[in-house]
Structures are given as C-alpha cells and as structure tokens.
N, C-alpha and C positions, 0 to 999 in steps of 0.2 A: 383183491383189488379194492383198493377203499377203505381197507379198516384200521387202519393206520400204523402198520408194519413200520415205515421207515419214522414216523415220529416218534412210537415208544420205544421203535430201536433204539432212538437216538440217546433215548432219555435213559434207557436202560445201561447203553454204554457208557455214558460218565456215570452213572453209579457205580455201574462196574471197574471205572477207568479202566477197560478195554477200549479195540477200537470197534467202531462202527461200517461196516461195508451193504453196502444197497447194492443187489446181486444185479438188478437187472443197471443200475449206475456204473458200473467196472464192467460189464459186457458191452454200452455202449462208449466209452473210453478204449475199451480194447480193439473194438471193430469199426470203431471211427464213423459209427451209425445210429440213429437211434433203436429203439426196438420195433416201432412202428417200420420204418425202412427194412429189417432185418427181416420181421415179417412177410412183408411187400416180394422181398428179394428173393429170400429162401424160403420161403412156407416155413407153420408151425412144428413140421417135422426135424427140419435141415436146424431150425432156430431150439428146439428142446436139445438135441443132440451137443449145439454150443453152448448151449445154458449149462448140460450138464457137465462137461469141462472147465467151465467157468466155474463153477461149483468147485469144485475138485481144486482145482489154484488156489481160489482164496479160502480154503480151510487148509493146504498144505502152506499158504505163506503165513498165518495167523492160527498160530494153536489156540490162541484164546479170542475168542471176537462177539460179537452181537451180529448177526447177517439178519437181513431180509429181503428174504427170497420173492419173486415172482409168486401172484396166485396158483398158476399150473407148474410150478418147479418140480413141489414133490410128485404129483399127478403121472410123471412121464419118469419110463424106464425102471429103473434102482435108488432113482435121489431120495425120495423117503426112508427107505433104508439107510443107504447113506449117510444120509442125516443125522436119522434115531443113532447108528453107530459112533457117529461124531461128535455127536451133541444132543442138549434138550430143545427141545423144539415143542414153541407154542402155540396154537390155534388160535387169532385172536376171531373170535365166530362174532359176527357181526347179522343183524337182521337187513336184507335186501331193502330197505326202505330209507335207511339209513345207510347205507352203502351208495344209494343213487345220489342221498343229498352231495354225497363226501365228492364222488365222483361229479356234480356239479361244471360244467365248464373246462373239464379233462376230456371228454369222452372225445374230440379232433386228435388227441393224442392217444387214444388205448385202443390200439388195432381193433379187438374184438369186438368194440363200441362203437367205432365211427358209421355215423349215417343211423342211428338209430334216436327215436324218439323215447319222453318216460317207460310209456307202457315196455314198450321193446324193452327195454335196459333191464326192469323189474324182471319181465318173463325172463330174459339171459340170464338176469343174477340168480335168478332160483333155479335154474336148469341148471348150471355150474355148480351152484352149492350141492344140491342134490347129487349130479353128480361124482364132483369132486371130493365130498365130507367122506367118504369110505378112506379117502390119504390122509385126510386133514384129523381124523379121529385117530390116528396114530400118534399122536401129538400126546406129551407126557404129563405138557397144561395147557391148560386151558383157559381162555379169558371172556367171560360173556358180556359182550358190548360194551366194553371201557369206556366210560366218556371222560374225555380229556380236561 
C-alpha cells in the first residue's frame, strides 16, 4: 500500500509493451464495488477469497502482463505461490515513513486506514510490514525505495 505498485507497473508495461492490470482495479469493475465497500460488505476474509479468483482470471486471460497486486494478495491462502509459479514477482519494500507520505489524502479510501491519524498509520505500516515481509521475501526482486 503506498509504494507505488500501480505506477511502475505502468511504466514497466509499456517497456514491456505488455498490458498493464491493477488487481485490486478489475475486482472493483467486476463487482461493481469498490474495495472499501467489498470490505464493509464481506469482511477481509469473504474479500481475499475474491481477490484470489480475480487473480486466477487475469493471469489465465493475459499470459503476459505486468499486475499489481493488493498489499495482502500474496499474504492469503496459495497466491504467493501462485504467483512465484506464474511469474516474477517484485517486492517494491518501501520505508513506513514514506509510505504515510504516499498514502497522504488516500487513507478515506484504504479500509485498513480510515479513521486513523499519523502516529496510527506508522504503527499499522510497521505491524503489516513486519508482518507481511515473511510473503513479500518470496519475491525473486527486489526494489529498495525507488524514487520516481
């Protein structure tokens, strides 16, 4: 969340001239919801479970792509696996300090976020990274803080 998955996808897919897909962008087009709602609706459980079928389509519709995944994608079930089996997949690891900036003026929009002030967001970002990094070091590269 924050470290800019969906802009050096972007940037990455016209190098590639592949296409570009934002995972959690094609789940809210399919379900006619955003993720915040999907959230709301079904809990994080009922919503990894769609994530991970959404996964599944758009690597069986596009053999070759650039995806970017949600922060907890790989984190849930087999999608890390999945993944590694399907592709490379990069870690862009970002410092929590610079993740709050990124995240600036989003946080009404990222379920996990809302209603929380700096301090809050910090202590989340590092409890998730901490966390999460046991999935995220399965990653084949790795990018430490790109600035754009």
């Amino acid at each position: 969340m924050g470290s800019g998955k969906t802009t050096l996808g972007h940037r990455l897919a016209a190098r590639l001239d592949w296409p570009f897909v934002d995972l959690d962008a094609y789940i809210e087009r399919e379900q006619e919801r955003s993720i915040a709602v999907l959230f709301e609706e079904f809990g994080e459980f009922a919503f990894r479970q769609m994530e991970g079928r959404a996964l599944r389509r758009v690597v069986e519709l596009y053999p070759r792509l650039v995806l970017a995944t949600g922060g907890g994608t790989p984190c849930f079930f087999d999608h890390a696996d999945f993944m590694l089996e399907k592709g490379v997949c990069v870690y862009l690891k970002t410092p929590p300090e610079v993740l709050l900036e990124h995240l600036r003026g989003q946080m009404a929009h990222r379920p996990l976020l809302r209603g929380m002030d700096d301090e809050a967001v910090l202590d989340f970002l590092r409890k998730q990274i901490a966390h999460r990094e046991q999935w995220y070091l399965k990653a084949r590269i790795f990018d430490f803080f790109a600035e754009e």
